[in-house]
C-alpha positions as CSV (number, residue, x, y, z in Angstrom):
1,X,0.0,0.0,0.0
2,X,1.3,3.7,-0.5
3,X,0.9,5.5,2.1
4,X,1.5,9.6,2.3
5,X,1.8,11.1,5.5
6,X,0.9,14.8,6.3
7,X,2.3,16.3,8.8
8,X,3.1,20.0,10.6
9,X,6.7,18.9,11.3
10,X,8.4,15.2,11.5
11,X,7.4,15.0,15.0
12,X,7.6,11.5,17.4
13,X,4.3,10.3,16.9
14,X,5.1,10.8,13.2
15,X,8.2,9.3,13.2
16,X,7.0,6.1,15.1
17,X,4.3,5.9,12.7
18,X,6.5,6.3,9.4
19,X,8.7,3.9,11.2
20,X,5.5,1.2,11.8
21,X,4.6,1.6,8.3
22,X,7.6,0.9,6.6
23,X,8.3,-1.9,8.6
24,X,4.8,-3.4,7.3
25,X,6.5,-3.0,3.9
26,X,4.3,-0.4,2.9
27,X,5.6,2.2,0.9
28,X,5.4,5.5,2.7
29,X,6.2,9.4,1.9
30,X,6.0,12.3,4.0
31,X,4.7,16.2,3.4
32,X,5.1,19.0,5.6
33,X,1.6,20.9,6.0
34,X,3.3,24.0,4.7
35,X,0.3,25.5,3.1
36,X,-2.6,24.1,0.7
37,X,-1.1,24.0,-2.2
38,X,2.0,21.9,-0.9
39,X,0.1,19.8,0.4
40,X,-2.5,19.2,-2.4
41,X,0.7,18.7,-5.1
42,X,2.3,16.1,-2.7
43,X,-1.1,13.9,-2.9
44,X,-1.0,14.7,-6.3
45,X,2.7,13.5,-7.5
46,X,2.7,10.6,-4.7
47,X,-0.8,9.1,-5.8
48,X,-1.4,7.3,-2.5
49,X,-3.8,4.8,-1.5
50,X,-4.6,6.7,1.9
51,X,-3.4,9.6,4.0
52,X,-2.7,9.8,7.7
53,X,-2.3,13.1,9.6
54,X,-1.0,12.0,12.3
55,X,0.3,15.5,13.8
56,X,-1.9,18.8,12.3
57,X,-2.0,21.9,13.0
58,X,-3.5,23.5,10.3
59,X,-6.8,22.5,8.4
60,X,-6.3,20.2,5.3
61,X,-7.6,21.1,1.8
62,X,-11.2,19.9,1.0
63,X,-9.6,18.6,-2.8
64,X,-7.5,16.1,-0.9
65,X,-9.7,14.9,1.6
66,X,-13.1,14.4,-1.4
67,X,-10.8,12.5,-3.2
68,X,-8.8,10.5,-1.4
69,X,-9.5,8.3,2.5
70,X,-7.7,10.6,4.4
71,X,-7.8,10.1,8.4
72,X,-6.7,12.0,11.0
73,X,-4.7,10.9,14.2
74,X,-6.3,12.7,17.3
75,X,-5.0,12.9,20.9
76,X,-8.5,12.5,22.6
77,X,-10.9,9.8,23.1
78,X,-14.2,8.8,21.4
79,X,-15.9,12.0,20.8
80,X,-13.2,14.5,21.7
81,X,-12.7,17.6,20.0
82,X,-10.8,20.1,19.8
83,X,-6.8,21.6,20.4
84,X,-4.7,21.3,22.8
85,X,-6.7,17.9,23.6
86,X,-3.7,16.5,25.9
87,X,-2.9,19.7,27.7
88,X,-6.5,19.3,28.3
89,X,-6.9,16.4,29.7
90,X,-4.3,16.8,31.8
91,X,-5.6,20.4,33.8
92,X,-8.8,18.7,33.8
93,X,-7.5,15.8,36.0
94,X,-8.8,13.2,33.8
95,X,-8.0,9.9,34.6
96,X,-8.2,8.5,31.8
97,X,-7.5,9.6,27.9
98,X,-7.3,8.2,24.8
99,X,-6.6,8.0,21.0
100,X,-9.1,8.1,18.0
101,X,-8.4,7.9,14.2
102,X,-11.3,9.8,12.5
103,X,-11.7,10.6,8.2
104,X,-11.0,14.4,7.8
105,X,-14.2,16.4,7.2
106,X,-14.7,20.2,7.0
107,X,-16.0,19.8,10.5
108,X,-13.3,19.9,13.3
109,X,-12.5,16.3,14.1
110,X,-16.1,16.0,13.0
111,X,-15.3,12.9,10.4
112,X,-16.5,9.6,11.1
113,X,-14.6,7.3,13.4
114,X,-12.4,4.0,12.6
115,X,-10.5,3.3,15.5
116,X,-10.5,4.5,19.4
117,X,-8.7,3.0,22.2
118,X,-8.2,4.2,25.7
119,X,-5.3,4.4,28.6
120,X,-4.7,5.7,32.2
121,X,-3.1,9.0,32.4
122,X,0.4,8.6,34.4
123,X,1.3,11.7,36.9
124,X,3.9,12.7,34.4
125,X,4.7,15.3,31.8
126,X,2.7,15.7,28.7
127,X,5.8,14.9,26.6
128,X,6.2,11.7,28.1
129,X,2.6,11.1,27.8
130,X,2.5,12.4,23.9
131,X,5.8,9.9,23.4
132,X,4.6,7.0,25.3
133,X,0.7,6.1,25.6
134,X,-0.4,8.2,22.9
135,X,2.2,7.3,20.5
136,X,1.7,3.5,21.3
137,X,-1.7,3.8,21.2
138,X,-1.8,5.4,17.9
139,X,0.5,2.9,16.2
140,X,-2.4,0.4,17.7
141,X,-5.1,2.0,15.6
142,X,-3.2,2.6,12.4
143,X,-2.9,-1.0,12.3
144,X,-6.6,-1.6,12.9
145,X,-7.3,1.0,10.6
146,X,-5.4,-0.9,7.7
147,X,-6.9,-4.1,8.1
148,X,-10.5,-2.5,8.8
149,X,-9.9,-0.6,5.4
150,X,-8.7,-4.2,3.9
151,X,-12.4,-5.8,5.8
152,X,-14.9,-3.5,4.5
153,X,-15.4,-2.3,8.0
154,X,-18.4,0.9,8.0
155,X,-17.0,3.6,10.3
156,X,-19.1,4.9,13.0
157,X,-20.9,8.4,13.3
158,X,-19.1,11.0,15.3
159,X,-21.0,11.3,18.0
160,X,-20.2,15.3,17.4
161,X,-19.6,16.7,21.5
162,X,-19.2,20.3,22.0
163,X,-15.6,20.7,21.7
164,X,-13.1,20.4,25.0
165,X,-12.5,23.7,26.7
166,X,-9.5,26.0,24.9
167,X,-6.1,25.7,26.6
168,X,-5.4,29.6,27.0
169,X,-2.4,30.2,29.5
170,X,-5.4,31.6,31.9
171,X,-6.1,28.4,32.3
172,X,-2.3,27.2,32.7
173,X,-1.9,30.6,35.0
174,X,-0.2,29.9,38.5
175,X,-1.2,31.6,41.7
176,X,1.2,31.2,43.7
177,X,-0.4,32.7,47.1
178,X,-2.7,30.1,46.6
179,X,-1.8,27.4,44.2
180,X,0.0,24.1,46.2
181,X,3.4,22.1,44.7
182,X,0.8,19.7,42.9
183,X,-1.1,22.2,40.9
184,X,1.9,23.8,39.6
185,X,3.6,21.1,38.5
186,X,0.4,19.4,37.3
187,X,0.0,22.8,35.5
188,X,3.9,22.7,34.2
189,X,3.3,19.2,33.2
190,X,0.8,19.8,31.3
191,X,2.2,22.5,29.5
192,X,5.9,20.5,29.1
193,X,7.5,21.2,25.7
194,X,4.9,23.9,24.3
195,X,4.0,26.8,24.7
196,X,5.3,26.1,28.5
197,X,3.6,28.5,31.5
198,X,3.6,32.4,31.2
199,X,4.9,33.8,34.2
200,X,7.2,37.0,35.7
201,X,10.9,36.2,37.5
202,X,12.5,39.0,38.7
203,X,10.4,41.1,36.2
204,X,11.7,39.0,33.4
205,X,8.7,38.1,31.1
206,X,9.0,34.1,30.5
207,X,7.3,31.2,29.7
208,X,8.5,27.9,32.3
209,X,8.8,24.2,31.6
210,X,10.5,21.5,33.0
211,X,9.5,20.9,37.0
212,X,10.6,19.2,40.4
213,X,9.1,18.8,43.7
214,X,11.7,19.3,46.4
215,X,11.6,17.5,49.6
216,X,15.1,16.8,51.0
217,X,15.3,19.9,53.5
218,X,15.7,22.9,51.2
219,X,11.9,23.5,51.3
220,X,11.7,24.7,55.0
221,X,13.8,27.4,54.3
222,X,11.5,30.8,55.4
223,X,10.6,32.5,52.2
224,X,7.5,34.4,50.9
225,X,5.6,32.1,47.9
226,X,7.9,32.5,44.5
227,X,11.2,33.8,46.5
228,X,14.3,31.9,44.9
229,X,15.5,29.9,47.2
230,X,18.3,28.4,45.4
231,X,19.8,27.4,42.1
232,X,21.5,24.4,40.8
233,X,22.9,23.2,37.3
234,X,20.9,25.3,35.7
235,X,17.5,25.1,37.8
236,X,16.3,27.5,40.2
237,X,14.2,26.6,43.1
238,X,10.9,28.0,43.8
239,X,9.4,28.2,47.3
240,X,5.5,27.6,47.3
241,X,2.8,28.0,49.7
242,X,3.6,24.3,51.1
243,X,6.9,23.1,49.5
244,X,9.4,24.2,46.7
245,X,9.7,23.2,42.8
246,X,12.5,23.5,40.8
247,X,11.9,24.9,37.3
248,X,14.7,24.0,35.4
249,X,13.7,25.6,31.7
250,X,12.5,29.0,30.8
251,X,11.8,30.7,26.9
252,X,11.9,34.5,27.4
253,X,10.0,36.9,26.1
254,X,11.2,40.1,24.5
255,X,8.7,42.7,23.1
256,X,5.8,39.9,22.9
257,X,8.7,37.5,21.1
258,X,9.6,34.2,22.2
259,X,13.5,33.5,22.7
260,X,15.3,30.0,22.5
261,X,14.2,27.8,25.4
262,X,17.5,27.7,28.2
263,X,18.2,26.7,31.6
264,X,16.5,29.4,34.3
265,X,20.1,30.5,34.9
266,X,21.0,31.3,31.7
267,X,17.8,33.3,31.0
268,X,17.7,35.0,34.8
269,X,21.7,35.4,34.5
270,X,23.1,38.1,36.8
271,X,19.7,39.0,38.5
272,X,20.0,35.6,40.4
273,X,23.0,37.7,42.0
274,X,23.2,36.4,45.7
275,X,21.3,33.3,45.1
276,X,23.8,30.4,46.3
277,X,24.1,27.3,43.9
278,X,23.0,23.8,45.9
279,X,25.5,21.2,44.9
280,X,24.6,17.6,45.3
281,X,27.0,14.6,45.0
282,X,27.4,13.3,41.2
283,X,24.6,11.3,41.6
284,X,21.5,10.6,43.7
285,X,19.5,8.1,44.9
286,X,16.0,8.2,42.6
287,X,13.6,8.7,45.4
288,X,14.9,11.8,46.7
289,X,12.7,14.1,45.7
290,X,14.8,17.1,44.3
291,X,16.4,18.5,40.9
292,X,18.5,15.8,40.0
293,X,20.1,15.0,36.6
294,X,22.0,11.9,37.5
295,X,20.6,9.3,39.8
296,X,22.2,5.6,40.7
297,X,20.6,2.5,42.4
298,X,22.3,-1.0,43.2
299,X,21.4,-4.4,43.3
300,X,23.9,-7.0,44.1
301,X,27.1,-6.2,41.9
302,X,24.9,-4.7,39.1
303,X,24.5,-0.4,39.1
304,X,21.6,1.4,37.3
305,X,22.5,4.4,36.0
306,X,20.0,7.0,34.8
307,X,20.7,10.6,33.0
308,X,17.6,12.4,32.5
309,X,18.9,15.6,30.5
310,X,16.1,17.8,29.6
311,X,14.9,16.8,26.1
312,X,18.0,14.5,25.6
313,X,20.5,17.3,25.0
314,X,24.0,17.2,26.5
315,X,26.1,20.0,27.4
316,X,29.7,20.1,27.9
317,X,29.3,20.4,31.7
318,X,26.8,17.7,31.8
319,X,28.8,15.1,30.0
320,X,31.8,16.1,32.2
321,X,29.8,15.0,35.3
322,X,28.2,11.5,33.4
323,X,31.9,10.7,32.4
324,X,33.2,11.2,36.5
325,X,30.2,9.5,37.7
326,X,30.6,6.6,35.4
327,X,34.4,6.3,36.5
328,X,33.5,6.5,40.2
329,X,31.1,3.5,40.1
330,X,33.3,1.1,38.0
331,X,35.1,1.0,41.4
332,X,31.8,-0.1,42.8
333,X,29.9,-2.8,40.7
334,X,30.2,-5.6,37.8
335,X,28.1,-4.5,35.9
336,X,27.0,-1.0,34.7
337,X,23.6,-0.5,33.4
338,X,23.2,3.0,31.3
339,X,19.8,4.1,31.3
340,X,19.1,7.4,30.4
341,X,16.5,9.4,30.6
342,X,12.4,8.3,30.7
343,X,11.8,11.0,28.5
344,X,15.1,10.8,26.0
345,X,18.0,8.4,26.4
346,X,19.9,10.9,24.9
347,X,20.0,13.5,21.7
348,X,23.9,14.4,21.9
349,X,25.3,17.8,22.1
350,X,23.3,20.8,23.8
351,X,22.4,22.9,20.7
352,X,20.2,25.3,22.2
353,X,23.1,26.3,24.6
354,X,25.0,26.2,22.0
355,X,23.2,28.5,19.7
356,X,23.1,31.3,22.7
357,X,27.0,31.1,22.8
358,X,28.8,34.3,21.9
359,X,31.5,31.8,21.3
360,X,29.8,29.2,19.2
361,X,32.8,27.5,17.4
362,X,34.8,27.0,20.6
363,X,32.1,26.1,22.9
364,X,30.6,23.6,20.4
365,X,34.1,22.2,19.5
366,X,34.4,21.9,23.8
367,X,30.9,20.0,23.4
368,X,31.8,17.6,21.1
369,X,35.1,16.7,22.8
370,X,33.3,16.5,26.2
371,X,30.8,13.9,24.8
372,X,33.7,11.7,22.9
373,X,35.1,11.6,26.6
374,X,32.6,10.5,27.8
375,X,32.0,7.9,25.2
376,X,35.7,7.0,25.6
377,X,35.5,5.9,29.3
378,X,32.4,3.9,28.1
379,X,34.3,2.3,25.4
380,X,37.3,1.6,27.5
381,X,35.5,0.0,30.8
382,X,37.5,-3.1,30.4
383,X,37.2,-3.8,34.1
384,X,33.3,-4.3,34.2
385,X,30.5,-4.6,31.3
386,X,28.1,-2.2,30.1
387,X,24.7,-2.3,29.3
388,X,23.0,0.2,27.6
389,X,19.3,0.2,27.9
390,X,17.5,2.3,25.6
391,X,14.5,3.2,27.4
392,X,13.6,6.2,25.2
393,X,13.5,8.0,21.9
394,X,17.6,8.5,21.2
395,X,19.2,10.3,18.1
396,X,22.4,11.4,16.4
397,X,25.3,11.2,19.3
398,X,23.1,9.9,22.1
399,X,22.5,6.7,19.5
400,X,26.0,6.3,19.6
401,X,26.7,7.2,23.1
402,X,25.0,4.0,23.8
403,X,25.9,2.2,21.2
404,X,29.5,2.2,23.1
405,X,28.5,-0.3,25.8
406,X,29.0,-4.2,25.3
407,X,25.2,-5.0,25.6
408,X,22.5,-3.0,24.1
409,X,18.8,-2.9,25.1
410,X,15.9,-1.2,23.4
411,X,12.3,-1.1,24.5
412,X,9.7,-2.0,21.9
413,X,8.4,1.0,20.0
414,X,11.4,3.4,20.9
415,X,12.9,5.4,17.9
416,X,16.4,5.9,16.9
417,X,17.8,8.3,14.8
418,X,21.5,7.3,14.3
419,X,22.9,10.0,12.0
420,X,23.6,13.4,11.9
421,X,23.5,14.8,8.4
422,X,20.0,17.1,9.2
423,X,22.0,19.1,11.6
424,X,25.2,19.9,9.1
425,X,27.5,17.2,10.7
426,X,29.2,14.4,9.9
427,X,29.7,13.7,13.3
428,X,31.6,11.8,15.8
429,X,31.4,9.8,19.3
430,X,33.5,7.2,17.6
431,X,30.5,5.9,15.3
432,X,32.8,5.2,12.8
433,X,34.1,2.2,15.0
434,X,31.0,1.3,17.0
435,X,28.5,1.4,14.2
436,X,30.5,-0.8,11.3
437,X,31.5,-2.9,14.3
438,X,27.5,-3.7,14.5
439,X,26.1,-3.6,11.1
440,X,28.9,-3.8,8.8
441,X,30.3,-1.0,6.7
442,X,27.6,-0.9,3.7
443,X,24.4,-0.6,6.8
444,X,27.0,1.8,9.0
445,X,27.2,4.3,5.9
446,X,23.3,4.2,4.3
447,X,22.0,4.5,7.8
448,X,24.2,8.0,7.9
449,X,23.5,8.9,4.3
450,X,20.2,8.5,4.5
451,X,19.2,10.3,7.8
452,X,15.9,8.2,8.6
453,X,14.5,6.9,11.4
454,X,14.4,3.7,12.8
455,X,12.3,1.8,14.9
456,X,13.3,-0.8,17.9
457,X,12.2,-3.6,15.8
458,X,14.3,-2.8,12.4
459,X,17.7,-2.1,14.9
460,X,17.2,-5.4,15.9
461,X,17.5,-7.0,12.4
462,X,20.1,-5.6,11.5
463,X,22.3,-6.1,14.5
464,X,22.2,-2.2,15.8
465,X,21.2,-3.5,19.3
466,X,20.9,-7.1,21.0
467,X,17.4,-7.2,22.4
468,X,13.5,-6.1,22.8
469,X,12.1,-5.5,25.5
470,X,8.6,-4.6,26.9
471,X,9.1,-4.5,30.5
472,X,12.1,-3.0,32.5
473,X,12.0,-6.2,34.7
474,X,13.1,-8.4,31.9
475,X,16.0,-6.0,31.5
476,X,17.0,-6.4,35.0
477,X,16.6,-10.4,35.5
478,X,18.9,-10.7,32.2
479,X,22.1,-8.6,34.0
480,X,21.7,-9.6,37.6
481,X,22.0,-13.6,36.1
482,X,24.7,-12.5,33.8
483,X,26.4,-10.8,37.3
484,X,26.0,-13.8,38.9
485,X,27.1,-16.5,36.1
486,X,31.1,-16.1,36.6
487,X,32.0,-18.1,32.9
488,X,29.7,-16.1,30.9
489,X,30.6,-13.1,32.7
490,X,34.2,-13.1,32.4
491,X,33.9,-14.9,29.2
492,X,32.2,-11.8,27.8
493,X,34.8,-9.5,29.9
494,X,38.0,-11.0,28.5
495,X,36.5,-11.0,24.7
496,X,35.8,-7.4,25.3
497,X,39.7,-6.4,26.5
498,X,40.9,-8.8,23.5
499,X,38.9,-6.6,21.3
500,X,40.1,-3.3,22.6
501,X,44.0,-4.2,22.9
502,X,43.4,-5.3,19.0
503,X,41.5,-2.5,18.2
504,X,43.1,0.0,20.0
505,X,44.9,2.0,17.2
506,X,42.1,2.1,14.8
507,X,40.2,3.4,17.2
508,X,42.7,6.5,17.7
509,X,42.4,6.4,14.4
510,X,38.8,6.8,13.9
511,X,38.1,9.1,16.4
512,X,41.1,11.3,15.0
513,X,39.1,11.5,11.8
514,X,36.0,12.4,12.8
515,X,37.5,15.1,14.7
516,X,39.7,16.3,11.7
517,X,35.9,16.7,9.5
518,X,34.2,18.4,12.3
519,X,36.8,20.7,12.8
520,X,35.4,23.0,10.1
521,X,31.6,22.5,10.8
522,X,32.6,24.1,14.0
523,X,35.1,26.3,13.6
524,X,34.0,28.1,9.9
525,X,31.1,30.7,10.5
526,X,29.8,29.5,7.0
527,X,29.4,26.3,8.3
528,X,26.1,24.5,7.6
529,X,25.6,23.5,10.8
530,X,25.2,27.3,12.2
531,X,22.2,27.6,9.7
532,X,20.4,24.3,10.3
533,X,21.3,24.8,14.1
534,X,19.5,28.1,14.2
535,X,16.5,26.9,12.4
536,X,16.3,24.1,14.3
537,X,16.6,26.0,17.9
538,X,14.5,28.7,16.6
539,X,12.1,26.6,14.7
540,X,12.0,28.0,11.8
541,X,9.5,26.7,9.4
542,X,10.8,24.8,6.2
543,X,9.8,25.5,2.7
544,X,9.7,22.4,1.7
545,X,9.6,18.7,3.2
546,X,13.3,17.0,3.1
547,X,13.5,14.9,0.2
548,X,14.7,11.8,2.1
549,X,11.2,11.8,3.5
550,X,9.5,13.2,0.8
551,X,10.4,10.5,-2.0
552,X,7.4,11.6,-4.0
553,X,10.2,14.9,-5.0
554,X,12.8,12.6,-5.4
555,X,14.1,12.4,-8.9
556,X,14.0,8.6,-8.7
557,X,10.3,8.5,-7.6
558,X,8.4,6.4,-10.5
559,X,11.4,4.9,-11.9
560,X,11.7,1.8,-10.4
561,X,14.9,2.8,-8.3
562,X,13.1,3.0,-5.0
């Protein structure tokens, strides 16, 4: 089946879908919802069988939808209408939500209905949710959908409900006289990622994301409701009317314009003058309940190491402290399990931080050599294994990051995007060792060249990671009987230090390479990656869809050469 996909940007719910799709061996192509026409010549030059929208923003031409089954992927459950739908559920403490593919109609997710499923809303952000149970659900109805369009199935009527109440940042508004730590971070949570929570710091106009309670003793510190209390890597700590949050990300607002979305200390700057920073050790224990980036448990000789980097993104300070932390606890276990984040496992060098340097070339070149340190005390643990789990969506040199322990997990239905071509780079983490040493050299250079995404299922055939999982506990019996089974352990250990002693020059060499290409993409201020950097940061819309996922503009489209 040929299948075109419209969509307002190549988002995770559309890459998991593309992803699905392909997999199916369906052949699939992707528009941007750029305006009507666009869209209308992509249906036009592709031909397809059906179109999913699985992430709109704008209202689809009529002429596509009259001529063509065209169905639309929609956040809400059975008879939900409306914007904003998970922000909305969310506020309006639902406990339950859902996922509904509908045909496209001139009225507002007014089209008939093919496929509806529900699931229990977890007390986390809406990014996790959007990534997680809406994205899995949605991949569940897409496949209903396909076989129900194969059965003859007859849709049912939309029930056509009054639509859900508008998410306007009155809504999302905090009081903080009377507002307690739950509603504001409930209200955060659901405004995680975009457009975040309009607010006032220190007469700074901003918009906030990214939240923690804190209860380890800083919160009964006397303070008035919104005093500052503290700061720390990045985060500033907020006192409330019954505890403290931490607000780690803030966009700010000049003359009604949004800026780039930083840490609170890089936006507040020198008016957080006199507030102390709050160090903690390298890493924490996961139940404390404060601002904490890197957090460590242990069972029996086996560590579990989790980085939670807001949105996956890495900066040079953040990978120095992974890469001590890492060294540290190789003192302390067998085994070293590397688990990310729950949200990202990792999306490689910070680029937002990077685009607000006044220094760009040097303080990206310091990013990228701070990240291949820290993959080069993963590469060279030869006294323990490591086992990387990817719990979460992972791209360009977070892929690799964990593609540089001995084991490699994957949940079912995560993402990877191993390349970094879209950003201007040709990249580094030593992927020109790990990669080939996976997949061979022909797989190690199309899966750069051709910048797709790839789901948990297709890493797995060809040899990008070990295993599937669905549940972390599977994960967790696997290492702590590998811990405890001395011959395979120690089999596995000494194959490992054979490897690296053999290995050890091309590796020097390898890195040394990748270093000498990104030298330039750095260091020149005509560099492509300044250009794509800066749209991407400041999310600048495209004027077209990439060819790579539109192959409906490829030259080669119709000729057999697909």
């Amino acid at each position: 089946m040929k299948i075109l996909l419209i969509s307002t940007n190549f988002n995770s719910l559309t890459q998991k879908i593309y992803c699905f799709l392909k997999d199916l061996g369906h052949t699939v192509s992707v528009e941007y919802a750029i305006n009507d026409n666009v869209m209308i010549e992509g249906v036009e030059l592709f031909k397809p069988d059906i179109v999913i929208c699985p992430y709109l923003t704008k209202k689809l031409p009529i002429e596509i939808f009259k001529k063509i089954p065209t169905f639309i992927v929609h956040p809400g459950p059975f008879g939900d209408r409306g914007a904003y739908a998970l922000d909305n559920a969310i506020l309006g403490n639902k406990k339950e939500w859902g996922v509904t593919i509908l045909e496209a109609d001139d009225e507002l997710d007014g089209g008939k209905i093919w496929a509806t499923k529900n699931f229990k809303i977890p007390k986390k952000k809406k990014g996790y949710i959007y990534r997680n149970q809406v994205s899995d659900a949605a991949v569940e109805l897409v496949s209903e959908l396909i076989e129900k369009l194969k059965n003859g199935f007859k849709p049912l009527e939309n029930p056509l409900l009054p639509m859900h109440k508008r998410v306007t940042q009155d809504r999302r508004k905090i009081d903080w006289t009377k507002d307690k730590s739950e509603e504001i971070i409930k209200k955060i949570n659901a405004s995680d990622n975009y457009p975040g929570v309009k607010d006032n710091f220190l007469g700074v106009d901003v918009y906030i994301f990214g939240v923690s309670l804190e209860k380890s003793a800083l919160e009964d510190i006397e303070a008035k409701p919104k005093d500052i209390l503290a700061k720390r890597d990045g985060a500033i700590l907020v006192k409330t009317i019954d505890w403290a949050i931490w607000i780690s990300h803030m966009t700010q607002i000049k003359e009604g314009i949004r800026q780039i979305k930083l840490p609170s200390t890089y936006v507040l700057k020198d008016k957080l003058k006199g507030i102390k920073e709050h160090r903690i050790p390298l890493y924490m224990d996961p139940q404390t309940q404060t601002f904490k980036e890197i957090t460590f448990y242990k069972k029996n000789n086996v560590g579990f190491l989790e980085f939670d980097f807001y949105n996956g993104a890495m900066s040079s300070e953040q990978c120095i402290r992974l890469k001590y932390a890492i060294e540290t606890l190789r003192e302390e276990v067998y085994i070293l399990v590397l688990m990310g984040g729950e949200n990202f496992f990792s999306n490689g060098i910070h680029l937002t931080i990077l685009e607000d340097s006044k220094k760009k070339g040097e303080d990206g070149w310091s990013n990228i050599n701070a990240m291949n340190n820290l993959v080069k005390t993963i590469l060279f643990s030869d006294d323990i294994l490591t086992i990387t789990v990817f719990r979460a969506n992972a791209g360009a040199g977070g892929v690799f990051l964990g593609l540089a322990s001995d084991i490699v997990f994957i949940k079912k239905g995560v993402v990877l995007n191993p390349h970094y071509k879209t950003m201007g780079l040709s990249g580094s983490e030593y992927h020109t060792y790990t990669l080939p040493k996976r997949v061979g050299k022909d797989k190690a250079k199309k899966l750069v060249d051709e910048a797709l995404p790839i789901s948990a299922s297709f890493a797995k055939k060809i040899g990008l990671v070990d295993f599937i999982y669905n549940d972390f506990g599977e994960v967790e019996s696997f290492v702590l009987e590998l811990a405890e089974d001395e011959d395979r352990f120690y089999k596995i250990l000494d194959e490992k230090r054979d490897r690296l002693e053999r290995d050890e020059e091309l590796i020097s060499r390898c890195v040394e390479k990748e270093l000498e290409k990104m030298y330039p993409e750095f260091w020149d201020e005509k560099s492509l990656f300044h250009k794509l950097r800066h749209d991407f940061v400041y999310k600048v819309c495209p004027l077209q869809t990439p060819k790579r996922l539109a192959i409906h503009r490829n030259e080669e489209f119709g000729t057999g050469n697909l």
